[in-house]
C-alpha positions, 0 to 999 in steps of 0.5 A: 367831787371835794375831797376833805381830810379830818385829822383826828377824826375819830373824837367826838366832833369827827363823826358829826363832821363826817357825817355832815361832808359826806351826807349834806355836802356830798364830799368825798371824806377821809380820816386819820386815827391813833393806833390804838382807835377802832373807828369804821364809818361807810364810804370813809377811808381810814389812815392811822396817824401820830401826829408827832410824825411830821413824815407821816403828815406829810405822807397822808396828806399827799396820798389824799391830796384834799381840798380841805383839811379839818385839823381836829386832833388834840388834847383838850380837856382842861383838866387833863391839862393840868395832869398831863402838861407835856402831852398837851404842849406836845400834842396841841403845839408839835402837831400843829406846827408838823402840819404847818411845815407840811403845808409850807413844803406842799406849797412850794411844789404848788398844792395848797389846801384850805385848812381850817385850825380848831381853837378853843374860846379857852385861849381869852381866858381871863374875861374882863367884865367890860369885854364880854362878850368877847370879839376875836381882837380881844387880848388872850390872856390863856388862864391853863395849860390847855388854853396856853397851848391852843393860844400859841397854836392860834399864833403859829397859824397866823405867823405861817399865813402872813409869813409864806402865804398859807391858806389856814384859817382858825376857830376859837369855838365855845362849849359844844356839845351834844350826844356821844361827848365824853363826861369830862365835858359838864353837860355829857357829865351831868346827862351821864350821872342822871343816866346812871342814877335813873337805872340804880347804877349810883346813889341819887346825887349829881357831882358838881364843880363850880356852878356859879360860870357862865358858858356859851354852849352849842349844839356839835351839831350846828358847829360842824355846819360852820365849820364846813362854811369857815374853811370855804369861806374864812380869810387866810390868817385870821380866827373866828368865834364859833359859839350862840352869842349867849352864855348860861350858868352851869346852875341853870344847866343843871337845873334842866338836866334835873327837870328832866330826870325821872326819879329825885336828885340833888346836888353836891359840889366835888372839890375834884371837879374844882379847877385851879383857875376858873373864868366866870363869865364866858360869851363869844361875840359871833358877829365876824363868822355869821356875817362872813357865812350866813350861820346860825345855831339851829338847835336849841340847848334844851334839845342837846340836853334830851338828845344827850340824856337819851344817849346815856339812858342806852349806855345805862340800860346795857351797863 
């Protein structure tokens, strides 16, 4: 039987990623968690996990000793980013690089586990008209903290690759979303507000940031099927656009989450939701990873916008 590890495995892509190695693939699957996480799923063995200790990576990936490791763990909201800068360079540079110095020490001694390295569509940032949608050999040009971050972890993984031989393969993955998402992420945010509004729990009103971006969203669900496919089957060194081939504007968004609530809302824009610097227009161009595994996203968004109402409707109801 494979064995997998998630690092950071406890967030909101863990659990569809467990679920997807363990149920459909069959796979033998462990997890690392923070201290301060609670986090049970059956048949999943468990491991808490700083990032930042390089002998605790090295500790847990050699007392597992895995397949295919899933590197998760980050700090990535956007807007965290611009709040708390350290601990996103910290976390999104210093993690990745503690990993990379295990795999090449594990390397040496003749173990070498596919590893799979999650980038963030964030890291192209400023989109020129003429490139989009955009294909992985675009200039990244990192508008955030956030994307800086990812951008040189995108880079560390490809030096390591080309440099000793390491078996890392990387995503830039688009919005994905879905159920159990936290609301600093638009369609969890808005699906939580509608919730909230329909149980009386806030005044009739959705706060908005800007609606007038266009985004490439797809289902958590359909990603982590790639994912397992990318860390097979992705070339050593090289990244991968994960997104539907397809943006929406964040109006139009709203306007089926709307459609789809049951009492009367309006919108009002919330300077606090505004960012610094905003990319307009964000398509990922798939072609590489659909013609290297055979992927396609299955569930249409209108789906992931009921399945993730319904998720806030229960939370509202036990508020």
């Amino acid at each position: 039987m494979k064995k997998a590890l998630i690092i950071g495995g406890t967030g909101f892509v863990g659990p569809y990623l467990i679920r997807h190695l363990r149920d459909d693939l069959k796979q033998s699957v462990a997890v690392t968690k923070m201290e301060y996480e609670s986090f049970e799923m059956e048949g999943v063995k468990v491991y808490e996990l700083n990032i930042l200790d390089k002998n605790k990576v090295e500790e847990i990936i050699r007392r597992v000793q895995p397949n295919t490791i899933y590197h998760l763990a980050a700090q990535s909201s956007v807007a965290v980013s611009w709040k708390k800068p350290q601990l996103t360079v910290d976390v999104n540079i210093q993690g990745a690089l503690n990993i990379l110095e295990v795999l090449r020490d594990l390397k040496l001694e003749g173990y070498e586990p596919k590893v799979l390295f999650i980038g963030s569509s964030e890291e192209y940032g400023h989109i020129k008209p003429e490139e989009s949608p955009v294909k992985e050999g675009n200039a990244l040009r990192p508008g955030n903290i956030y994307a800086a971050t990812k951008a040189c972890q995108d880079m560390l993984a490809n030096i390591y690759a080309r440099a000793y031989g390491l078996n890392v393969v990387m995503t830039r993955s688009f919005n994905h979303t879905g159920p159990n998402q936290l609301p600093l992420f638009v369609v969890s945010d808005f699906c939580k507000q509608v919730a909230e509004i329909e149980a009386g729990l806030r005044e009739p009103v959705i706060k908005t940031g800007n609606l007038a971006s266009k985004r490439d969203f797809t289902d958590v669900r359909d990603i982590v099927r790639v994912y397992a496919k990318l860390v097979e089957k992705g070339k050593p060194g090289e990244a991968y656009n994960i997104g539907s081939g397809k943006s929406m504007l964040i109006s139009d968004i709203l306007d089926i989450i709307i459609s789809k609530a049951k009492v009367e809302i309006k919108a009002e824009v919330d300077p606090a939701k505004l960012r610094p610097i905003e990319v307009l227009d964000v398509t990922a161009d798939t072609t590489k990873v659909k013609e290297l595994t055979g992927w396609e996203p299955e569930i249409p968004i209108e789906q992931t916008i009921e399945d993730t109402l319904e998720y806030w409707r229960n939370i509202s109801k036990n508020a």
